[in-house]
Every structure is written in C-alpha cells, then in structure tokens.
C-alpha positions in Angstrom: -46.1 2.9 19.9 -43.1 1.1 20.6 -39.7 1.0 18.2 -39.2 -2.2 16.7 -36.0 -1.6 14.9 -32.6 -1.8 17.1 -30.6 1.4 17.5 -26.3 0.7 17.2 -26.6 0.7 21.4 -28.8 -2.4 21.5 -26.8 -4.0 18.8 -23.9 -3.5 20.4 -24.8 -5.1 23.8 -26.2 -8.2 21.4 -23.0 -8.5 19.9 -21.3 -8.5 23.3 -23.9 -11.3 24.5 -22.7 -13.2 21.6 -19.9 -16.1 22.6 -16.7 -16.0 20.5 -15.6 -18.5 18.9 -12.0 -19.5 20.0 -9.0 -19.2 18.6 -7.6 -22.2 17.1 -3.9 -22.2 15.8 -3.6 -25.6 14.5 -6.9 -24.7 12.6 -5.2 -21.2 11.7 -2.3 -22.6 10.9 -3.9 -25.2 7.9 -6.1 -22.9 6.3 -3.0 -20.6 6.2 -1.4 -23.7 4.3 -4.0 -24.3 1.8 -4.3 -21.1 1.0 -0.5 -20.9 -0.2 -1.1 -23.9 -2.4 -3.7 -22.1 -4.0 -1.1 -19.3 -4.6 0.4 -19.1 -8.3 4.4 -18.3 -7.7 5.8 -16.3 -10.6 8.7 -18.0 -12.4 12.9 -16.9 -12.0 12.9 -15.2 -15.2 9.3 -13.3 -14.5 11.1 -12.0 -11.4 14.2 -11.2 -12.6 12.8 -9.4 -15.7 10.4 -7.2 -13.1 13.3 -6.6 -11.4 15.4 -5.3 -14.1 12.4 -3.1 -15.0 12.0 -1.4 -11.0 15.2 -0.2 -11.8 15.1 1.3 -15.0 11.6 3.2 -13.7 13.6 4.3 -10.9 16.6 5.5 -12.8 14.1 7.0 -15.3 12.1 8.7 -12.6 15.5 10.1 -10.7 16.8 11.4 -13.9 13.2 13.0 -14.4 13.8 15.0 -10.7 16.9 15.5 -10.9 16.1 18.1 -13.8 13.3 19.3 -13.0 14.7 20.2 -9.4 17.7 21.7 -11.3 15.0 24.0 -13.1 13.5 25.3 -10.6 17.3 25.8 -8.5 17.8 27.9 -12.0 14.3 29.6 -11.3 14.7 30.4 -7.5 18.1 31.9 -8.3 16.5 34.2 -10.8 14.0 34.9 -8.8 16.3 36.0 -5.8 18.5 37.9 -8.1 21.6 35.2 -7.2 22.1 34.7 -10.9 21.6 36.5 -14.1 18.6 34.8 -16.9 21.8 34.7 -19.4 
C-alpha cells in the first residue's frame, strides 16, 4: 500500500525544486516607504512626557535596590557574625 502523504524529507527537496523569487531593492526599498507612511509618529510633548517618566521608574526602581541590597549587606553581616543585630 503506498504512502500518499509527504514525510519533512520529500518536502524539503520540493521546496529546494522550487525557484526563488529575486531580490529586488528598488521593490524593497518602496514597500519599506509606504509602510513608514502608514506609521503614526508620537507628538514632542508625548515623547518628552514618556521620557520624563523612564526616569522617574528608573530612579524609583534604583532607590528600590539600593535598599533592599543594603538589607541584605545588614543580613549577610549578621549572618557572618561581622556585626552585632543591635
């Protein structure tokens, strides 16, 4: 009885039978252009606003571990017996 369905070796060999299609830049190059029209730019004071607020998160976040890696410098010295709990 033979196999009718295709195993990944045979499909593979098809797919190398197969011509490719050639690469066109000047085609590349105006899809890549209408593409960027389609693109909606935020405005000056919608970037300058989100940039403000990466700042604050990451002066928020490196007060965050900055305490809790002075805890656990507290904690290891304890542990160690470098420094007395009061």
């Amino acid at each position: 009885m033979p196999d009718d369905r295709k195993n990944a070796v045979t499909e593979g060999a098809d797919e190398a039978l197969r011509p490719r299609r050639r690469f066109n830049p000047v085609q590349f190059w105006n899809e890549v252009v209408r593409e960027m029209k389609k693109v909606t730019w935020p405005s000056w004071k919608e970037t300058y606003l989100t940039t403000i607020m990466v700042f604050i998160m990451v002066g928020l976040t490196m007060a965050f571990f900055s305490v809790v890696d002075a805890v656990l410098n507290y904690g290891e010295m304890i542990l160690i017996g470098a420094k007395r709990l009061f």
